[in-house]
C-alpha positions in Angstrom: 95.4 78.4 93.4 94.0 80.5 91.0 93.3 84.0 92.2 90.0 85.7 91.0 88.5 89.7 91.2 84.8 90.7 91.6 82.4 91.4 89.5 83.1 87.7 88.1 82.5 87.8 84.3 80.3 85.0 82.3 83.9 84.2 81.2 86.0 83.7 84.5 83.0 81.7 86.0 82.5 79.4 83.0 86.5 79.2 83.4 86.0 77.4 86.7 85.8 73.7 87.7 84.0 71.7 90.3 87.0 71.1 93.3 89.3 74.2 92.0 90.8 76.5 94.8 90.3 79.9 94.2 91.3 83.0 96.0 88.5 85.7 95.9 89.3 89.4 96.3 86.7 92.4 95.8 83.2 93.5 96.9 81.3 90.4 98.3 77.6 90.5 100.5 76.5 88.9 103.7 72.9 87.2 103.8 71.0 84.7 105.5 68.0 83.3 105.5 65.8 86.8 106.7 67.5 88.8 104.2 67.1 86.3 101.4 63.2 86.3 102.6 63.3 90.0 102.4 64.9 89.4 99.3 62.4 87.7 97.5 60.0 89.7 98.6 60.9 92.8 97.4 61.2 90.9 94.2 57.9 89.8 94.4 56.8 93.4 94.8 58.5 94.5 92.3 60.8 97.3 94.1 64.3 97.8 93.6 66.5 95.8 95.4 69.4 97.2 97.8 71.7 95.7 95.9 73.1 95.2 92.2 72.5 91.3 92.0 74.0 91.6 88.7 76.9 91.6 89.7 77.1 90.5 93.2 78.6 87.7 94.9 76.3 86.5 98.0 78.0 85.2 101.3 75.6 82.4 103.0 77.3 84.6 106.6 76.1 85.9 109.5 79.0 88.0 111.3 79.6 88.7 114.5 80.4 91.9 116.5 83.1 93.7 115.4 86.6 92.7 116.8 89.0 94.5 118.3 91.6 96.0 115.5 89.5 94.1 112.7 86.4 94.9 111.0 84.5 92.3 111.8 84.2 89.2 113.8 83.8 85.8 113.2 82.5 85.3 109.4 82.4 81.3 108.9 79.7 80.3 106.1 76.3 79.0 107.2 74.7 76.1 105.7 73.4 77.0 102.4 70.3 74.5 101.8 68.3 76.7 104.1 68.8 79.3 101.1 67.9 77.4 98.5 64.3 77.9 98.8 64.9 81.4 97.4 67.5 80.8 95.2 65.8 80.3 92.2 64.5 84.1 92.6 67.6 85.7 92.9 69.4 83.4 90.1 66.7 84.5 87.9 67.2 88.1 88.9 70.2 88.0 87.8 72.7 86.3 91.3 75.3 84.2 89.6 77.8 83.7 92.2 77.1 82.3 96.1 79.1 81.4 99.0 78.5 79.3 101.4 78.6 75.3 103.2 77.8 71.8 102.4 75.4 70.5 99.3 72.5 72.1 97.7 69.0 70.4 96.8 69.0 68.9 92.9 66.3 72.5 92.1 69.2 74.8 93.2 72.3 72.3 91.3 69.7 72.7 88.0 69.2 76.4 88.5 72.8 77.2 88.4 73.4 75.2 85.7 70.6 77.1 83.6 71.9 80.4 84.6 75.3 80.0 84.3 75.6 80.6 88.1 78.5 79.3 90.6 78.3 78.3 94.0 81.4 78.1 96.3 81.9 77.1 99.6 84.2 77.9 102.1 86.0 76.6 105.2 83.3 75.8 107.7 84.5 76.0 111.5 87.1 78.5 111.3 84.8 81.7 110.8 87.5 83.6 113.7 90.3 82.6 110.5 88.2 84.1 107.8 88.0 87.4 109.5 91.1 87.9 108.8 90.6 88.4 105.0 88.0 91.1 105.0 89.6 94.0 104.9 86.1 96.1 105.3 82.5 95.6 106.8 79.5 98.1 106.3 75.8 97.1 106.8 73.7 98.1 103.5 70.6 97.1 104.6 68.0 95.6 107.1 70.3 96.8 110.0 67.5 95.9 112.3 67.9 92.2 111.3 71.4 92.5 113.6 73.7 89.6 112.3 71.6 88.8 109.3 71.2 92.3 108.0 73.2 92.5 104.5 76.8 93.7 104.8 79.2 94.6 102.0 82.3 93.1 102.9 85.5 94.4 100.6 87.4 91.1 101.2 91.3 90.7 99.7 92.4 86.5 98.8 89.1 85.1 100.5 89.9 81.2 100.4 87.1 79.2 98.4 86.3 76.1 96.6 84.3 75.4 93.6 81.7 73.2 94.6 78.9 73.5 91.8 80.4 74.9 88.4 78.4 76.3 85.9 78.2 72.9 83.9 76.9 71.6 86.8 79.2 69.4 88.1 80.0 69.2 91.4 82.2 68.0 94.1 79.3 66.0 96.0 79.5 63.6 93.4 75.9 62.2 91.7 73.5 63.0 94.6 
């Protein structure tokens, strides 16, 4: 398993392949479908964003109440296609890395490919096992969005595939 370190270079992300296991460690995000919304429209209006996109890796997560003796509670991914109509946006802003679940639609696969992007996913089910990688938890914005509000997670050997590389391949196969 090849262990990685945010910010993710254009060099460490070309690096990877479609089906590698990576260990992630470093400063990832929480955001769901509101925040992504919120996202792209701030975007839209051209205001600055609450975060660097540049150089931030996006986790398709909505958490749960803080845990006794951890910092957060459950953290398993959420299906990423209900993302992917604001995708584009945020790849073109600059986004190039995004966790997540399960396949994305053939706009999304092309997009990452153009931008150099990467998409991971992550063990789906077992969100109460994840926890126990993040090592911090702070909402950053839209707290009154409750478990969709963004979160900066500071996360240490966060378990991940490579699902979509930044050739495009992928581990869904031709679909």
């Amino acid at each position: 398993m090849k262990k990685i370190v945010v910010p993710l270079d254009a060099r460490t992300i070309q690096s990877l392949k479609a089906g590698q296991e990576v260990l992630l460690s470093g400063t990832i995000y929480t955001a769901r479908d509101q925040a992504h919304k919120r996202l792209v429209e701030t975007i839209k209006a051209r205001k600055p964003l609450p975060l660097c996109l540049e150089e931030a890796v996006i986790y398709y997560c909505g958490p749960t109440a803080k845990q006794k003796n951890r910092p957060i509670g459950s953290c398993g991914p959420t299906t990423s296609a209900r993302m992917d109509a604001f995708t584009g946006a945020l790849l073109a802003k600059g986004l190039r890395v995004m966790i997540g679940k399960g396949r994305r639609c053939p706009e999304v696969k092309q997009a990452i490919k153009k931008y150099k992007g990467i998409y991971f996913i992550t063990y789906a089910g077992c969100g109460a096992l994840l926890n126990k990688y993040v090592r911090s938890a702070k909402v950053i914005a839209y707290p009154e969005l409750g478990p969709e509000a963004i979160l900066k997670l500071e996360v240490e050997d966060f378990p991940l595939f490579v699902a979509i590389d930044a050739r495009g391949r992928n581990i869904y196969g031709q679909d």
